[in-house]
LUMPARO-107873 format. One record per atom (N, C-alpha, C): residue in three letters; x, y, z; atom name. Coordinates in Angstrom, 3 decimals. Example, Ala and Ser with C-alpha at 12.3 -4.5 7.8 and 13.67 -1.06 7.14 Angstrom:
! residues 2
PT resn        X        Y        Z name
PT  ALA   13.190   -5.690    7.800    N
PT  ALA   12.300   -4.500    7.800   CA
PT  ALA   13.200   -3.300    7.800    C
PT  SER   12.850   -2.250    7.080    N
PT  SER   13.670   -1.060    7.140   CA
PT  SER   12.900    0.030    7.870    C
***
This chain:
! residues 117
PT resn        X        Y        Z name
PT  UNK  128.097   71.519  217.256    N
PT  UNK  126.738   72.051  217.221   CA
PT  UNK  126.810   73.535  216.853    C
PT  UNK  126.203   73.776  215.546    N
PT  UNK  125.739   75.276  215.191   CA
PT  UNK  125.130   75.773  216.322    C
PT  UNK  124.981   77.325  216.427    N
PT  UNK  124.074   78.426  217.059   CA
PT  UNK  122.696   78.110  216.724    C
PT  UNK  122.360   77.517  215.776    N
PT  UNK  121.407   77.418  214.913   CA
PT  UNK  120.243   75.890  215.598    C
PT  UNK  121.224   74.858  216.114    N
PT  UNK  120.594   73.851  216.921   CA
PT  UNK  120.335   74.381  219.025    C
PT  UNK  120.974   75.586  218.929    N
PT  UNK  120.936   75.756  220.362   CA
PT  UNK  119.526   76.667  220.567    C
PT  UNK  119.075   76.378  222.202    N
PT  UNK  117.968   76.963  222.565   CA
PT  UNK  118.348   78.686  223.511    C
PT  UNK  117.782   79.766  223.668    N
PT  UNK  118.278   80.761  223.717   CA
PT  UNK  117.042   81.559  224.956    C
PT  UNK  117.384   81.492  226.177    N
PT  UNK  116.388   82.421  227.089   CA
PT  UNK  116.980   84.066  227.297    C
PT  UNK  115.940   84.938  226.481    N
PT  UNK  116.393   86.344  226.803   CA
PT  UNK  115.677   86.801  227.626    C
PT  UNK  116.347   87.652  228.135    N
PT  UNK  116.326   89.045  229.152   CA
PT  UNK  115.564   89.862  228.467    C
PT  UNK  115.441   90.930  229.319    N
PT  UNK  115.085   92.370  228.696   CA
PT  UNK  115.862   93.295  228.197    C
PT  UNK  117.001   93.643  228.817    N
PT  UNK  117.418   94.210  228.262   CA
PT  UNK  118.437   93.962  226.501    C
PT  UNK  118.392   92.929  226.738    N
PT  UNK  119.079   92.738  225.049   CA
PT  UNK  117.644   92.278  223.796    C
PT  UNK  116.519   92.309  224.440    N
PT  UNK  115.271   92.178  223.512   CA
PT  UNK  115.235   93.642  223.223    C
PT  UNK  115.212   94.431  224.079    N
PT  UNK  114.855   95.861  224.013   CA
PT  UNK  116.420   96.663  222.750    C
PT  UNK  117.562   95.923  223.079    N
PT  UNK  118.496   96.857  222.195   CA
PT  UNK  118.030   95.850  220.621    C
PT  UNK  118.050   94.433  220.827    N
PT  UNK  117.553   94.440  219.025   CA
PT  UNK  116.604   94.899  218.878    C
PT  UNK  115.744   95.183  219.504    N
PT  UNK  114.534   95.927  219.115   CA
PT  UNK  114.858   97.309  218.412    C
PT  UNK  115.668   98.156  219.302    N
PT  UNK  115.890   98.881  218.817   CA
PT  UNK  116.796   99.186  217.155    C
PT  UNK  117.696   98.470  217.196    N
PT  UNK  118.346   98.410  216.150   CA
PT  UNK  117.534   97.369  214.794    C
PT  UNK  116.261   97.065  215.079    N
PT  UNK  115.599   96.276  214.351   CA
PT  UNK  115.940   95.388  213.993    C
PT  UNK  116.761   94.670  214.710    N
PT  UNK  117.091   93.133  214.404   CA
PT  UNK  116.929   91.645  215.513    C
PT  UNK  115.517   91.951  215.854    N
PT  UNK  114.993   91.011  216.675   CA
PT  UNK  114.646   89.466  215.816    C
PT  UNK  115.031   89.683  214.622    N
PT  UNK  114.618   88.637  213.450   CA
PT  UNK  115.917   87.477  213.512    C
PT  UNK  117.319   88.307  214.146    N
PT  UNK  118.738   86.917  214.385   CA
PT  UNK  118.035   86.396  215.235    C
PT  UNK  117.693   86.421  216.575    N
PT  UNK  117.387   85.388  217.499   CA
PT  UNK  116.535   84.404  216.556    C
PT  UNK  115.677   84.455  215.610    N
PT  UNK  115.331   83.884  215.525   CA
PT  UNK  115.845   83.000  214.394    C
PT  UNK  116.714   83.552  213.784    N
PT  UNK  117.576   83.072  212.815   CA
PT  UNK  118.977   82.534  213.457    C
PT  UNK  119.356   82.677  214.210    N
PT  UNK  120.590   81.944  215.116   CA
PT  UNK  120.008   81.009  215.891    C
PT  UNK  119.340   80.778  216.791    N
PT  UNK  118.874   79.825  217.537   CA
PT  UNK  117.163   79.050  217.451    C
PT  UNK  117.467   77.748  217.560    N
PT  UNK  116.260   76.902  217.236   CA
PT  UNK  115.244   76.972  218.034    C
PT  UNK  115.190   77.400  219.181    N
PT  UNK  114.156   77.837  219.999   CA
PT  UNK  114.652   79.273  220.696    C
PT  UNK  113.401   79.993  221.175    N
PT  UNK  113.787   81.467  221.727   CA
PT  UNK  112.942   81.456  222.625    C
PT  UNK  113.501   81.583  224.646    N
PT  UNK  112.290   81.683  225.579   CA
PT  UNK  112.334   82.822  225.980    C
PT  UNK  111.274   83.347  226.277    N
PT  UNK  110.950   84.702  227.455   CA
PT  UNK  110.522   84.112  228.277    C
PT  UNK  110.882   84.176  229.835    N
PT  UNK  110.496   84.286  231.133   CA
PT  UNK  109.167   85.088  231.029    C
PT  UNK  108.104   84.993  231.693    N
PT  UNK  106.781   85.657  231.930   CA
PT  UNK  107.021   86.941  232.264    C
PT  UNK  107.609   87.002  233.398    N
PT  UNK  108.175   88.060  234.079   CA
PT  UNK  109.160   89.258  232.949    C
PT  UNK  109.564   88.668  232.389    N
PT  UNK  110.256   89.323  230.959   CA
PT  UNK  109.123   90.361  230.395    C
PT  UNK  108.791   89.116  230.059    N
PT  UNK  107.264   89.295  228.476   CA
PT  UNK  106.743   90.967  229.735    C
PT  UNK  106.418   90.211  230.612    N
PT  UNK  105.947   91.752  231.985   CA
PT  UNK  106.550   93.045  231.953    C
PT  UNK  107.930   93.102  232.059    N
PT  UNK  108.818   93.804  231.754   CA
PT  UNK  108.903   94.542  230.816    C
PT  UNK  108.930   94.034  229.267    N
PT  UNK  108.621   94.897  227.966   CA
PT  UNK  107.207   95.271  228.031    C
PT  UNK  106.248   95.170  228.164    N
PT  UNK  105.327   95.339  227.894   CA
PT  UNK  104.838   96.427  229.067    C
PT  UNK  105.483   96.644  230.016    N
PT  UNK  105.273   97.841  231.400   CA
PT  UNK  104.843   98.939  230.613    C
PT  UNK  105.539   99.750  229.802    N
PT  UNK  105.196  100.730  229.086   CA
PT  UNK  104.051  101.034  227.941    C
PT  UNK  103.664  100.084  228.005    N
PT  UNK  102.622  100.007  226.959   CA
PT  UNK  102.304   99.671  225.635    C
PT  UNK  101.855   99.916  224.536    N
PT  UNK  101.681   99.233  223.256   CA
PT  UNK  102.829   99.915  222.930    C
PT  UNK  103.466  101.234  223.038    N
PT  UNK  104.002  102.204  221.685   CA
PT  UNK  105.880  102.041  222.446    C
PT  UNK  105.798  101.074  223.868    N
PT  UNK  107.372  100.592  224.117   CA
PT  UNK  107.867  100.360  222.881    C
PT  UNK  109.339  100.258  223.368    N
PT  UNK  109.920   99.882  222.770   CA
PT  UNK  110.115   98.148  223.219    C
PT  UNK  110.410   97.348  222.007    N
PT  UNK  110.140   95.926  222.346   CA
PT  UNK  108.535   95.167  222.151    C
PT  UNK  107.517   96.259  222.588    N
PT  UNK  106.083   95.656  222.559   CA
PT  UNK  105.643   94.843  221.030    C
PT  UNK  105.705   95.807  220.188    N
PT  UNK  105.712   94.973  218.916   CA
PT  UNK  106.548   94.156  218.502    C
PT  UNK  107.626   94.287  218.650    N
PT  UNK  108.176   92.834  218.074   CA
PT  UNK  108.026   91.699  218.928    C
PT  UNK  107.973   91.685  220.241    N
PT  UNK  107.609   90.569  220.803   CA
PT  UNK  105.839   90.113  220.629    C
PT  UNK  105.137   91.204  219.998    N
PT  UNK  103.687   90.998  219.445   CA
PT  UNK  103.506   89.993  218.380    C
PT  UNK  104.884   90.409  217.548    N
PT  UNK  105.056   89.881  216.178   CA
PT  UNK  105.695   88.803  215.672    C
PT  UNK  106.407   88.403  217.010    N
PT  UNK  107.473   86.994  217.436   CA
PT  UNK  106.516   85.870  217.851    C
PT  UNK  105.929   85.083  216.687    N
PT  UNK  105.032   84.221  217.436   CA
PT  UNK  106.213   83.066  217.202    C
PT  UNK  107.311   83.026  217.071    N
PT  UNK  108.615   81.634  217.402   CA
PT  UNK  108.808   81.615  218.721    C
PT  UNK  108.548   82.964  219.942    N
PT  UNK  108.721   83.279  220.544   CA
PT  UNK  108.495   82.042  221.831    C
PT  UNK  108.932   81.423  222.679    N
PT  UNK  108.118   81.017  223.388   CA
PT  UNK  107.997   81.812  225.041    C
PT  UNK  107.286   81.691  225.509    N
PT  UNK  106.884   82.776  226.797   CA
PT  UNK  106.389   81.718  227.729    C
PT  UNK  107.344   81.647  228.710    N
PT  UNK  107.158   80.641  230.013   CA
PT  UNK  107.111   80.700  231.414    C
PT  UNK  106.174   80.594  231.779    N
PT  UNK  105.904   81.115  233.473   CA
PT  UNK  106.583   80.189  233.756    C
PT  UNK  107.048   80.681  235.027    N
PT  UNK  108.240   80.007  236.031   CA
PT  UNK  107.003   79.540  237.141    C
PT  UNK  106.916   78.394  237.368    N
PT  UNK  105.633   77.837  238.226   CA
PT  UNK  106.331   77.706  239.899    C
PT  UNK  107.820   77.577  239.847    N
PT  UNK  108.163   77.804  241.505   CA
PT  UNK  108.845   78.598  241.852    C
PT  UNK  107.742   79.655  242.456    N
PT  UNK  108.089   80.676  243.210   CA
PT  UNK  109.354   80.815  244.061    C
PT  UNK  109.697   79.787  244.912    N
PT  UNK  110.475   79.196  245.716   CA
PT  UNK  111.592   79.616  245.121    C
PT  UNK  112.046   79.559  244.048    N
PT  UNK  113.377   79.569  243.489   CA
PT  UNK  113.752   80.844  243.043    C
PT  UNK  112.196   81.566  242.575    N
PT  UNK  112.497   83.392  242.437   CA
PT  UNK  112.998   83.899  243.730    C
PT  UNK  112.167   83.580  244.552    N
PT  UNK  112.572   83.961  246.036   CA
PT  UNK  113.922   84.047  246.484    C
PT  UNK  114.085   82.676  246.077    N
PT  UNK  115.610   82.370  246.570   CA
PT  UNK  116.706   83.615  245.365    C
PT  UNK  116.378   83.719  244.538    N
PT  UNK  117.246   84.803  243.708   CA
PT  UNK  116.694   86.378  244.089    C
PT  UNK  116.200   86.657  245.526    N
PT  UNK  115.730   87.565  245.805   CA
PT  UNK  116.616   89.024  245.388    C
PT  UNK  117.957   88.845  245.375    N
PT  UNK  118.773   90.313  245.119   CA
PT  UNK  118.503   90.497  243.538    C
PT  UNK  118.211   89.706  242.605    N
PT  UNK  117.799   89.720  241.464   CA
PT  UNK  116.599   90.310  241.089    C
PT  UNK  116.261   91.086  239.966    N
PT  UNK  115.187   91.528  239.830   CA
PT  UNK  114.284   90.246  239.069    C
PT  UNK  112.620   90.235  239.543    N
PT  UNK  112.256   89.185  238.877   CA
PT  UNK  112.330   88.528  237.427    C
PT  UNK  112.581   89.478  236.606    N
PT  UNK  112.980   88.910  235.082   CA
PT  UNK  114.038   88.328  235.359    C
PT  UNK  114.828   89.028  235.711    N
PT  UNK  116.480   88.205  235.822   CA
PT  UNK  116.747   87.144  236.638    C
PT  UNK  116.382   86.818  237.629    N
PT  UNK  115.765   85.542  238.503   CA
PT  UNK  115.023   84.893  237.810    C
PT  UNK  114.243   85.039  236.633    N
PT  UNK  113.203   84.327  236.034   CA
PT  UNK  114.034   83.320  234.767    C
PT  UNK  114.897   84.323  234.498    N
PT  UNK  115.786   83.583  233.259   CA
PT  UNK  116.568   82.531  233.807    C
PT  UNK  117.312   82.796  234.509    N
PT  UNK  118.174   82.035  235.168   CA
PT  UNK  117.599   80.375  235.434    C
PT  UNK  116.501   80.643  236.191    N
PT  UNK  115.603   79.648  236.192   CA
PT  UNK  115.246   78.899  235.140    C
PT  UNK  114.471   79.499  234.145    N
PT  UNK  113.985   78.932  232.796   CA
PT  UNK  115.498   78.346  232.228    C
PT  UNK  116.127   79.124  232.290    N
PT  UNK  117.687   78.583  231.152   CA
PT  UNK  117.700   77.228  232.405    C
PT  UNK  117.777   77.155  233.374    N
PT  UNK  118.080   75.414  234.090   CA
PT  UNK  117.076   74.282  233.783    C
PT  UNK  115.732   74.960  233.755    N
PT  UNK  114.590   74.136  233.259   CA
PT  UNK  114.724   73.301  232.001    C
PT  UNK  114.977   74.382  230.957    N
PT  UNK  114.793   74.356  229.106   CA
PT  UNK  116.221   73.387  229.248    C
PT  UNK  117.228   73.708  229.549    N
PT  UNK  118.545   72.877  229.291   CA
PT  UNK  118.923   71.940  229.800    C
PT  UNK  118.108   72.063  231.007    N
PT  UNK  118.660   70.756  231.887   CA
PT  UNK  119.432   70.630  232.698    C
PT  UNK  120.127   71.729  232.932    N
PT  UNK  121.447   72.085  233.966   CA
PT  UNK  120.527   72.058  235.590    C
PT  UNK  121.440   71.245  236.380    N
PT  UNK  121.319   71.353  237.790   CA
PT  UNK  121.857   72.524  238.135    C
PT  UNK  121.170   73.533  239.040    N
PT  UNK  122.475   74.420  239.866   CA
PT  UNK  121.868   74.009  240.990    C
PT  UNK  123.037   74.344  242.023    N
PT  UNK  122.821   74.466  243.762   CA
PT  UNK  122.076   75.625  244.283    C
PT  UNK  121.309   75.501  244.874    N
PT  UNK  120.599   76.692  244.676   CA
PT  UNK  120.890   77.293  245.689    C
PT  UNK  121.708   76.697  247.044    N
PT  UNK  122.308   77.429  247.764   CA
PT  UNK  123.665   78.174  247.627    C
PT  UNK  124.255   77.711  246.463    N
PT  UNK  125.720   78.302  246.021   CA
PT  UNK  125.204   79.878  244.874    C
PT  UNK  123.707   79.865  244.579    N
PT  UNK  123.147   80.677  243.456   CA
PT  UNK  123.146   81.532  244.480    C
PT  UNK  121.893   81.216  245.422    N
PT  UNK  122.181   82.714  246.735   CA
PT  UNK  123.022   83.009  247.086    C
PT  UNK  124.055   82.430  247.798    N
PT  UNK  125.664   82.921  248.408   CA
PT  UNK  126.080   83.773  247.639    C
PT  UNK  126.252   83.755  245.940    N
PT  UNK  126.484   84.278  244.861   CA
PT  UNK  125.901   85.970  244.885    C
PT  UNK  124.331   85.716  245.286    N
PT  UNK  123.703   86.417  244.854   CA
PT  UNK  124.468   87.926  246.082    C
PT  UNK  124.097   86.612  247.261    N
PT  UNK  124.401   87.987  248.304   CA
PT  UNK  125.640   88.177  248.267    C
PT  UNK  126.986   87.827  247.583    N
PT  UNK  128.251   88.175  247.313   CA
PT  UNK  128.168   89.481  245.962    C
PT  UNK  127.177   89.291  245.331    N
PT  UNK  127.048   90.740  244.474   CA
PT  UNK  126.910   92.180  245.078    C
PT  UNK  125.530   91.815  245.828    N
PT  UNK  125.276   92.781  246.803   CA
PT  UNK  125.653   93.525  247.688    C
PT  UNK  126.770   92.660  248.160    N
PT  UNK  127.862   93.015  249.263   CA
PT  UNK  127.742   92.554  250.646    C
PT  UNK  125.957   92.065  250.467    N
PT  UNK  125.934   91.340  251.954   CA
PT  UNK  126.500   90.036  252.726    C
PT  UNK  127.618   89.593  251.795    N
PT  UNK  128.466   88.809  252.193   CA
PT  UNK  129.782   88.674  251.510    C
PT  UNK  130.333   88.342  252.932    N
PT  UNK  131.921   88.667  252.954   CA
PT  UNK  132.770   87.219  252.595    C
PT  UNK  133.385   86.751  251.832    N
PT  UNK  134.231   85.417  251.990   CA
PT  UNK  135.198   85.446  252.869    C
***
C-alpha cells in the first residue's frame, strides 16, 4: 500500500510548520483522506483570521474536520492537551485500531511522572 491509499489525522503543530513552509498541498497529495480533530481545527484558528495555518485550513476543503462525540475518552487522556487527546482518538475511530484505554492512561501518567513502574 502507497502513502497515497492511507488515511492521515493531523495535529497542530505539523499543520502549522507546512503551513509555514507552504506546503500544506503534500498532505493532500500523499494521503487519500486528511482528518482534523475539532479541537485541532480550535487550536489553529485561536489566533484569528491572519494565524498562521487559518487560511490554508480555510482553503483545504479535502480537509475533513471531526468532532470527537465521547468526551469520556478525552477525559481519560487528561495529561494530554485536548487536540492531542483528540487525535489519538480520531486516528482509533478512522482506522479501526482498538486501544486499552486503561494502558493509554497508565502511559499517559508515566509521561508526566505521576507514575512510577
Amino acid at each position: 500500500m502507497n502513502n497515497r491509499e492511507k488515511k492521515i489525522v493531523v495535529n497542530t503543530s505539523p499543520w502549522i510548520a507546512l503551513s509555514l513552509c507552504g506546503e500544506i498541498s503534500l498532505l493532500n497529495i500523499l494521503y487519500s483522506e486528511v482528518y482534523i480533530p475539532f479541537a485541532v481545527k480550535e487550536e489553529i484558528m485561536t489566533g484569528g483570521e491572519k494565524s498562521i495555518g487559518v487560511r490554508e485550513l480555510r482553503a483545504s476543503s479535502w480537509v475533513k474536520i471531526e468532532k470527537i462525540i465521547d468526551a469520556e475518552k478525552v477525559r481519560l487522556l487528561h495529561e494530554l492537551d485536548q487536540g492531542e487527546a483528540e487525535v489519538i482518538i480520531l486516528f482509533s475511530l478512522a482506522f479501526g485500531f482498538g486501544f486499552s484505554w486503561n494502558a493509554i492512561v497508565a502511559e499517559c501518567a508515566k509521561w508526566s511522572g505521576a507514575f512510577k513502574e
